[in-house]
N, C-alpha and C positions, 0 to 999 in steps of 0.2 A: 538604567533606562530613565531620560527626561518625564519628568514628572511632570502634567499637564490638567487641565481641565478633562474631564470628556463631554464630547464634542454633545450637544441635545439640539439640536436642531429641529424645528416641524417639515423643512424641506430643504433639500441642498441648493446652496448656493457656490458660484465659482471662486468663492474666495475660504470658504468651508473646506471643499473639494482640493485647494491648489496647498490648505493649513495640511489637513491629514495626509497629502502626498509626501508632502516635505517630512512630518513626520517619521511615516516611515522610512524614508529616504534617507533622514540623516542618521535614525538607527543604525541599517544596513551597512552603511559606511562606515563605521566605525567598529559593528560587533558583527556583519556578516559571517555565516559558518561556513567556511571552506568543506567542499563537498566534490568529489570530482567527477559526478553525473550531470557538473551544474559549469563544467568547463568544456562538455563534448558536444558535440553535433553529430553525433554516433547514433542514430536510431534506435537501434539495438541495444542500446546500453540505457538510453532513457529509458525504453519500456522494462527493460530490467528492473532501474533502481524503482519506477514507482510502483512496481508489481511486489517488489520486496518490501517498500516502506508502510505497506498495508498493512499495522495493525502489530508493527517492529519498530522497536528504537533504533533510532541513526546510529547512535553506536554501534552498536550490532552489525546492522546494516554498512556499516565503513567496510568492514572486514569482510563479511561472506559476499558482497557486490565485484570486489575483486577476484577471491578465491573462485568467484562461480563463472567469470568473464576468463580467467586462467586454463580451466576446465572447458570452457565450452564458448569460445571466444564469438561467437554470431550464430545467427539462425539455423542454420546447416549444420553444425557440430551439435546445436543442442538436437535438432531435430533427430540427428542418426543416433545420438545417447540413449543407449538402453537404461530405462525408466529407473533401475535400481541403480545405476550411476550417477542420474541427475539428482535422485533420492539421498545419496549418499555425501554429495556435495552439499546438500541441501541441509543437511541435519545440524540446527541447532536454532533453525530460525522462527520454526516452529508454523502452526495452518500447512502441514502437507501438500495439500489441496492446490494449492499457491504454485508447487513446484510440477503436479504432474499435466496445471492446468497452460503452464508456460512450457512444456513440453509439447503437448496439444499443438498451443498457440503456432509455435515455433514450425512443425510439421504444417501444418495451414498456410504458412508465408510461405514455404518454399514451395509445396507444389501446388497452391491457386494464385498466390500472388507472385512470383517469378522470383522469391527471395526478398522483396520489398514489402518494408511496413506501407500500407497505407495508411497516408496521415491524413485523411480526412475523418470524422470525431463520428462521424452516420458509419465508420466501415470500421475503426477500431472499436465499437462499442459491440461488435458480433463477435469478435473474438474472444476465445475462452477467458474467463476470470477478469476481463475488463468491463469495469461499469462506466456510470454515465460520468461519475467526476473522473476518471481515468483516463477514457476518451479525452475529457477536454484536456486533462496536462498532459498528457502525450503530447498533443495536438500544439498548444501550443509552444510547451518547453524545448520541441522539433522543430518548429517551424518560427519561433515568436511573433505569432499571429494571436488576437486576443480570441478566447474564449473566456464564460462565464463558469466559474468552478467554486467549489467550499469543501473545507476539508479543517480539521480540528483545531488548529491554529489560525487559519483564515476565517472560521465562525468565533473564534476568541473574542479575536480585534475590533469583528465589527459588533459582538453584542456588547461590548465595552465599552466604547468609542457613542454609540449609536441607540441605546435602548434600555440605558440609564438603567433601574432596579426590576425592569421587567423580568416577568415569567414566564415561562411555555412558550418562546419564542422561535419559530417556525424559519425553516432556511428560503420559503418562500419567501417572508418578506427581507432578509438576508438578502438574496439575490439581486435585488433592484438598484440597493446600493453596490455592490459588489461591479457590477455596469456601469456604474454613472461614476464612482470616484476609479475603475481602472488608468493607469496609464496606457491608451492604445499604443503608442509608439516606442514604451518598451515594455511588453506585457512580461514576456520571460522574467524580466528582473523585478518588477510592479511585487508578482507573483513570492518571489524569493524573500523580498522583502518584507511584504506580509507576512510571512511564517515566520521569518525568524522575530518579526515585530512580538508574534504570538508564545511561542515559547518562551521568550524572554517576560511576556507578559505573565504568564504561568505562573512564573519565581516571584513577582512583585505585589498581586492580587491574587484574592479568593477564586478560585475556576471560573470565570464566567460561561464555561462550557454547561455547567451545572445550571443555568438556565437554559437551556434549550429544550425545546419542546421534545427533541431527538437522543436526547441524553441518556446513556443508559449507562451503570456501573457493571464493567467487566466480569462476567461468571468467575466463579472461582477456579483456579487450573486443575489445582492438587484435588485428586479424585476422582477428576472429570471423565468423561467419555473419551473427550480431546486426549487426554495425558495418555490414557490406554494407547487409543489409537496410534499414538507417538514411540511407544513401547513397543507396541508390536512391530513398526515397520522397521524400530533400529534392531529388533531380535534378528528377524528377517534378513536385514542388510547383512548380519555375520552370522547368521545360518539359516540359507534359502534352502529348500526342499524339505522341507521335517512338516510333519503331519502336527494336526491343530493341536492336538494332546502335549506331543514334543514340546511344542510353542507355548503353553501352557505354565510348564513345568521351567521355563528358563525365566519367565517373568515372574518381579518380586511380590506380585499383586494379580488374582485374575478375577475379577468381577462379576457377578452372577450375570449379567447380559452379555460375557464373551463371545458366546458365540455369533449375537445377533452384531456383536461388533466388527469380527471375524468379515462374518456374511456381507455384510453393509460394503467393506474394505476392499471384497472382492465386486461386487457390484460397481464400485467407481472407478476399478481399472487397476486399485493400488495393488492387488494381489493376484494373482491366477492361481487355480488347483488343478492340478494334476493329477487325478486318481484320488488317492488321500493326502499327498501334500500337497504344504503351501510353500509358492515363490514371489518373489517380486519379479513383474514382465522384464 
């Protein structure tokens, strides 16, 4: 990565604005990551990858974005996939949540929206497990129309670039800049470029993320409620019908709040009981 000043400006100016584009710009060019949610105009497939890339490494994500597009190739196949199938595609990527709330999603586009996403960022932001920075890259990486978005690599660059040794720095004021140096006339790519400017940034400086007023360090996994939860749906996945006890007993770990685990899991959809057993729907 060219090694440069960062930028301290008290107000952008067009020659500030035209330095930091090119910047990114000629990073891109040369270290762009080849990705191939970032080569389609597939609807369907964008809201995929960035419903996956929530809170997952791109590696990762390289792999199961296909195997899951394989499986369940558009909105209609996932919609008719019964839940423990999409479950079972889904396992390794981890936030379950993720998968049964693009199930949802999916069943929703077909019968209120005639099979089409709508790409306006006020109608994807109602749909299951889409937030507000979600909505906008849907929005525009579908369309490459600009919206204003932040996201962990997009907040790098600009507390870096822009906010010099500051602390507790707020996406609010993140946001203004984020407007004024876009490229409107290619946001799609503006977009791509910023991130990879940021990951790349990651490897060469101290986290600038670690100032953000929004910063939090990752719970720990091992232990977690999350981990259970994870446990029990793969139990589940090779052996549906067996009663909580059963379930119990196959897991290498069961927790004094199991059962309140259990309960929670059938409350969100992941599980149904039947009498005394549990299934995935």
């Amino acid at each position: 990565m060219r090694c440069i000043e960062r930028i301290r400006t008290r107000g952008l100016t067009a020659q500030t604005i035209r330095s930091f584009q090119k910047l990114m710009y000629q990073h891109y060019l040369e270290h762009q990551r080849p990705m191939p949610w970032r080569k389609t105009r597939n609807t369907y497939h964008i809201l995929l990858s960035e419903v996956m890339l929530q809170q997952t490494q791109v590696e990762r994500v390289l792999v199961k974005y296909r195997e899951f597009i394989r499986a369940f190739p558009n909105f209609s196949r996932l919609a008719k996939a019964p839940l423990a199938e999409v479950l079972r595609v889904w396992q390794g990527m981890g936030y379950n949540r993720r998968a049964i709330n693009l199930k949802k999603l999916a069943e929703l586009i077909v019968h209120e929206y005639q099979g089409k996403l709508p790409l306006v960022p006020e109608e994807l932001i109602k749909l299951p497990g889409i937030g507000k920075y979600s909505a906008s890259a849907i929005y525009t990486f579908a369309t490459n129309k600009p919206a204003c978005f932040i996201e962990t690599n997009i907040r790098r660059v600009y507390i870096h670039f822009f906010f010099g040794d500051r602390e507790g720095i707020r996406d609010e004021e993140i946001m203004p800049l984020v407007e004024k140096t876009m490229d409107r006339a290619k946001p799609r790519e503006w977009y791509y470029a910023l991130m990879d400017y940021g990951v790349q940034l990651k490897k060469e400086v101290e986290n600038p993320n670690r100032r953000s007023a929004h910063y939090a360090k990752q719970s720990k996994f091992e232990g977690s409620d999350r981990q259970v939860r994870g446990m029990i749906l793969k139990t589940l996945l090779h052996s549906s019908g067996i009663t909580k006890s059963s379930l119990g007993k196959k897991m290498a770990r069961v927790p004094e709040n199991f059962d309140q685990i259990v309960d929670g899991l059938i409350a969100e959809g992941f599980l149904k009981k039947t009498g005394s057993k549990l299934s995935i729907p």
